[in-house]
N, C-alpha and C positions, 0 to 999 in steps of 0.2 A: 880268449877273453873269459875272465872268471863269472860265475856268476853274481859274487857280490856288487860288479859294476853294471848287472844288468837293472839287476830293482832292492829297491829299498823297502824296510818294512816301515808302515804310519798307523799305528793303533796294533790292530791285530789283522790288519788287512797288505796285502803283497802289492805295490804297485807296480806297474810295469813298465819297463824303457826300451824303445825299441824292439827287437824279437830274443827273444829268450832262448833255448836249445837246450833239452830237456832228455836225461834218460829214463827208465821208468822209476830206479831207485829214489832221481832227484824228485822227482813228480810226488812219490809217497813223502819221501819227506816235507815239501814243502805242503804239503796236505796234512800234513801232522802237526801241522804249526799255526798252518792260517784258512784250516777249509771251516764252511759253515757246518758241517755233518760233524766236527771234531767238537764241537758246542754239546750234541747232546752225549757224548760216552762222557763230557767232564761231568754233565749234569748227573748220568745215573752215578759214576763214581764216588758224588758230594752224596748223591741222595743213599750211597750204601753208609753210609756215616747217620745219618739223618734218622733214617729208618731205625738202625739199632737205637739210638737213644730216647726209640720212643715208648717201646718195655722197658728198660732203663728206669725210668719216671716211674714205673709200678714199683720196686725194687728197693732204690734211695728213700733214705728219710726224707721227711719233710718238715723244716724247722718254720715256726710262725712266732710272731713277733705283732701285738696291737697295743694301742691305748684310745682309750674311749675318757671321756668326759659328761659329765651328767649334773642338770641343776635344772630343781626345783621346786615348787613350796606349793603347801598345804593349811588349811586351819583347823586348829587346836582353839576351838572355843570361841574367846573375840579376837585370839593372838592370830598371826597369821606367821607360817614359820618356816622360812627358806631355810633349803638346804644342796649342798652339790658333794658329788661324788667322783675320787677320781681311781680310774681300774686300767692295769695294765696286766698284759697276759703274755709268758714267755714260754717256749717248750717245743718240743718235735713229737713229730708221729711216724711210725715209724712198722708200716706194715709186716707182720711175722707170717701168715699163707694167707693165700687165694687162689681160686683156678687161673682165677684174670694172671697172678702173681707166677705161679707155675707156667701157663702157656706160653706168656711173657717172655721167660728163660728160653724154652725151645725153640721159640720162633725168632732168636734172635741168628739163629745159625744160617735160618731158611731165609729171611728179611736178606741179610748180607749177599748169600749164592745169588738170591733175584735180583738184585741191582747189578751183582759184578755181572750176570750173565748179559742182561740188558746193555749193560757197557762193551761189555766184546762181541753182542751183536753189533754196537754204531761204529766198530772199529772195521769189524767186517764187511760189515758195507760200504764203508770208506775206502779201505781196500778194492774193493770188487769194483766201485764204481770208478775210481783213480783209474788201476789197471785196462780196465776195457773202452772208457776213453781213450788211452793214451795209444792201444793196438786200434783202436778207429781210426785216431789223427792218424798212426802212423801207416794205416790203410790207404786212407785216401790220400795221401802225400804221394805213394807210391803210384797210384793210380793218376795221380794228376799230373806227374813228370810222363806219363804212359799217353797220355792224349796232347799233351804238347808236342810231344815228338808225331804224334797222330797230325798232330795240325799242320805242323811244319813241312811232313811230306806230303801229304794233300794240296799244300795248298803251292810246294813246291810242282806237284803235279799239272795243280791248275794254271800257272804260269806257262808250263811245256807245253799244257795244252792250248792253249792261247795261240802260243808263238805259232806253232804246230797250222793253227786253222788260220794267220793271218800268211801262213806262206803256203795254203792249201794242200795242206800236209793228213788232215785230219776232217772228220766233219765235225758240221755243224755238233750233231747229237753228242759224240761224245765228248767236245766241250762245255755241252750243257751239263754232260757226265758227270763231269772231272770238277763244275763251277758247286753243283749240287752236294756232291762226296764233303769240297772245303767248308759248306757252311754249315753243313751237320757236323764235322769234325767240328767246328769253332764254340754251334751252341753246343755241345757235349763238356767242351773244354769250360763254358761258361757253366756247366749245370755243376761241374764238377768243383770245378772253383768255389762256388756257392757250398757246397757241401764240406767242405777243406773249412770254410772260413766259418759255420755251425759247427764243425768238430772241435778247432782253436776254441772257440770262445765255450763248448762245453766245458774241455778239460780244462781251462780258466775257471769257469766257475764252481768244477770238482772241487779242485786245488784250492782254490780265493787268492786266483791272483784278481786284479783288475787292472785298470788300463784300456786301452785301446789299440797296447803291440800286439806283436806277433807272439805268438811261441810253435817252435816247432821241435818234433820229437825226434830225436838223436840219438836212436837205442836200435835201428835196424832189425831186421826179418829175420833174425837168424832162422838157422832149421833146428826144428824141434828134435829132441829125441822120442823114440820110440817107446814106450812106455806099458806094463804091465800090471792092470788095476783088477784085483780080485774083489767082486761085487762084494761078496758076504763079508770081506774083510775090509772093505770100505763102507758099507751100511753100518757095520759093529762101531768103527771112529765117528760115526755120523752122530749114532746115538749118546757115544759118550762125549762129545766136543762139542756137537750143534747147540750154539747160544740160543738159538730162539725154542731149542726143545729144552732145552737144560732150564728155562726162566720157565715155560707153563711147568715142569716138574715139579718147580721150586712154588710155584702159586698154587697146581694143586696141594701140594703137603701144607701150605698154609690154612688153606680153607678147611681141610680134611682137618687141622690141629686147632679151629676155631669150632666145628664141628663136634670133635667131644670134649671139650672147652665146656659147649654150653650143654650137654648133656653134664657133666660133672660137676654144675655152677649149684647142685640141692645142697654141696659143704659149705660150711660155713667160710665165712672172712674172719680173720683175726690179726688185729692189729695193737698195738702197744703205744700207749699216750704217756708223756712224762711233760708238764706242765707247773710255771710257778705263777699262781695270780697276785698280783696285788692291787689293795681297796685301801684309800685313805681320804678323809674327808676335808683336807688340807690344801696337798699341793702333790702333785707327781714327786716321784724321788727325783732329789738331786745328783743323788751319789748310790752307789750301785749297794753301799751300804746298809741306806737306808730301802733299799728294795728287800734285800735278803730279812732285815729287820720285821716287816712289814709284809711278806707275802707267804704265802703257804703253799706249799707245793704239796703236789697230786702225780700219782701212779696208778694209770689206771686200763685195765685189758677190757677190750670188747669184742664182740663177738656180733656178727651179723648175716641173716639168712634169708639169701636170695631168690632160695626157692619158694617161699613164703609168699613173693609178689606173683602167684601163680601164672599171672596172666602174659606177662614182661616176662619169664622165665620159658612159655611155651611160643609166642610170638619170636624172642631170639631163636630157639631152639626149630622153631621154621624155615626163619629170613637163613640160619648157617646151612641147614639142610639142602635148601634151594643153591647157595652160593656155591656148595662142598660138588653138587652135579655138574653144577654149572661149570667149574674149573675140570672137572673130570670129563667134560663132553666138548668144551677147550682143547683141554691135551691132546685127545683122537684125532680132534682136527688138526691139530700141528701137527702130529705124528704120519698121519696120512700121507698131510699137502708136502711133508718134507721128505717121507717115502718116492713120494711122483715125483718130485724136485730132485731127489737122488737118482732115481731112476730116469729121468730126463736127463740130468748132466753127464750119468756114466754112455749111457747109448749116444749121446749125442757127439762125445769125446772122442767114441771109438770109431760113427762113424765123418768127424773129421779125417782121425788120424788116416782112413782108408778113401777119404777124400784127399787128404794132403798127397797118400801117393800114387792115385791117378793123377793129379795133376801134376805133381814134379816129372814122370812117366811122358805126358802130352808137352811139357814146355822141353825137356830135353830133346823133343823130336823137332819141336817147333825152333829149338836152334839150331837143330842139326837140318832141320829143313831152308832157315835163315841163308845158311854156310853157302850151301848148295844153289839156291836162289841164285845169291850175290856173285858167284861163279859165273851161275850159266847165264847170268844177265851181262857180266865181265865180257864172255865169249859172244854176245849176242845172239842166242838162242832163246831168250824169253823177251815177250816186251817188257816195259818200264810199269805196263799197269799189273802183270804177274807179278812182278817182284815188287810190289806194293801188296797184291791181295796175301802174300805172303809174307810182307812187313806186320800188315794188322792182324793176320794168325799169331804168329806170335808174340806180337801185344795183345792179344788177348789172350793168350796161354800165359804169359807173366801175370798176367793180373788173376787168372784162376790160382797160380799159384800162391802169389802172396796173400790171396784171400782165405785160402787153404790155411796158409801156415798163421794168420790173424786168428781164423777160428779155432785154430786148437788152443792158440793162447787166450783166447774170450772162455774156451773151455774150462780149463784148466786151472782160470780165476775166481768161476764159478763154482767148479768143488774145493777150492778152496776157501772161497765165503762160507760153502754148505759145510765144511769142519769147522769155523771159526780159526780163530787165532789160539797156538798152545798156550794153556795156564802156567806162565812161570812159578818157580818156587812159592814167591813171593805174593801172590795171586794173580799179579799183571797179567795183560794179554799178550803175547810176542810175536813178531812175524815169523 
């Protein structure tokens, strides 16, 4: 069954029919399309647009265009002598330097880095978080097929035992056994349940699916490969890829290029006016004719010194000071927290991966002990409660297992988030 017959899209939301079955590629995709966490990478993307055009505005001319009207009178003696005036003003201005004008330039480079970084951190985290729902669900799925089968011989036992003490086969006690073993097996199967069906509806609402189906994960445990992560050459990618250290870099250089901005704000401003007015005591112009006929135009350079407002020039020249630390005592902090966060995810990886192979190590035995079991219960040399305590050994050595091989891929997602996604050509972020 494809997935196009499972759900339909209504707005920007996935609805859901029935149970879905979901690998983890399709999971990202459909998260790419309709999660709530995909809202803010589009917002910083808009906002890297936005940003740049707001030095931009320092840069462009600026053409102005008014008419004003004017009436009225005075006495001249016993006369009394109305009079109206009509003025219209056309021209641009058109800034030639300023610091504001120059920093303007620079920071349009830094402006852009910070938002794209911002956007492939919310891509990243869409990823990370997509990903390790999806090895959750498909955790506890595994696990849940593991206590059914728990319940079934349990409670397959409790019946033998039953039988067993109505034909005084057995005591009392260990009927009470065998009744006690099936209802801890049942609520086990019910806790587990409950947890299956908070996994579902997380990775639903990673994604944005909605609904009230199912979805179930369709991508299996494989086994991991073995892998070889050299710390100092993974710290080095950390530093150059990690979005959320790349955007404080990009905020410190901001604040730092606002910094001596307004140290260098004692030059003057100069900007260039080209301006044609016209005054007639008639009528506005009709015809554009009659404006040029009628208006005089003005070229005119000024010049304006900001250092002069001593007080406003020493006041900014604090508030950037304070900011330029502030961003600088920012950055250490990410830099740190994303040191431990490197340093948590690589130690944490390695000892998965030396978790994964004690336990693949204990479930091979616990099969090969299975094999043996089932033999010597075949032959009757074990009872029926032996090869039970050794049915639940290894089900519980499968679930060490698979739990194993989940964490390395919970790992694995995570130094993945902690690089970011690579900078294609083009500046996108790529998986």
């Amino acid at each position: 069954m494809s997935i196009g017959s499972l759900f339909w899209v209504l707005g920007v939301g996935l609805v859901l029919a029935d149970t879905l079955k979901l690998s983890l590629d399709s999971a990202l995709a459909i998260a790419q399309k309709n999660s709530p966490y995909r809202v803010e990478e589009r917002y910083h993307r808009t906002a890297a647009f936005q940003r740049i055009a707001e030095p931009m505005e320092k840069i462009l001319p600026s053409p102005f265009f008014n008419l004003n009207y004017y009436q009225g009178e005075y006495e001249k003696g016993n006369l009394v002598i109305k009079e109206k005036s009509y003025q219209g003003a056309l021209g641009i201005n058109q800034p030639i330097f300023s610091v504001d004008l120059l920093s303007g330039l620079v920071s349009i480079r830094h402006l852009y880095r910070y938002e794209r970084a911002q956007a492939r951190l919310s891509r990243s985290e869409l990823k990370y978080l997509t990903t390790t729902a999806y090895y959750d669900l498909l955790k506890i799925q595994e696990v849940y097929q593991v206590k059914k089968k728990e319940v079934a011989k349990k409670e397959s036992l409790f019946l033998f035992s039953a039988e067993g003490y109505r034909l005084n086969k057995i005591s009392k006690i260990d009927l009470l056994r065998s009744e006690n073993d099936y209802y801890l097996a049942k609520m086990e199967e019910e806790n587990t349940l409950k947890s299956l069906t908070l996994a579902q509806e997380n990775l639903k609402g990673v994604i944005g699916i909605k609904g009230d189906g199912f979805v179930h994960a369709d991508g299996g445990l494989t086994e991991p490969e073995s892998i070889a992560i050299d710390f100092s050459d993974f710290f080095q990618n950390l530093i150059q890829r990690n979005p959320e250290l790349n955007a404080a870099t990009e905020g410190k250089n901001l604040a730092r290029l606002a910094y001596w901005s307004s140290i260098f704000n004692f030059l003057p401003s100069v900007s260039l006016s080209l301006s044609s007015n016209y005054t007639d005591s008639l009528s506005f112009p009709r015809r554009f004719s009659e404006w040029q006929n009628r208006a005089v135009s003005n070229l005119s350079l000024s010049l304006s010194f900001p250092f002069l407002d001593f007080s406003n020039y020493s006041l900014t020249l604090l508030a950037k000071s304070q900011e330029k630390r502030l961003k600088d005592l920012q950055w250490k902090k990410t830099w740190l927290s994303l040191y431990q966060s490197a340093s948590d995810a690589y130690l944490s990886l390695k000892e998965a991966f030396s978790r994964y192979y004690y336990a693949k190590k204990n479930w091979e035995l616990a099969k090969e002990l299975l094999r043996l079991g089932e033999e010597e219960r075949r032959l009757g040399r074990i009872s029926y409660l032996d090869l039970l305590d050794i049915e639940t050994k290894y089900h519980n050595a499968y679930y060490l297992y698979i739990a194993a091989i989940a964490e390395i891929r919970e790992n694995e997602a995570r130094i993945e988030y902690l690089l970011g996604p690579v900078a294609s050509p083009r500046g996108e972020g790529k998986e």
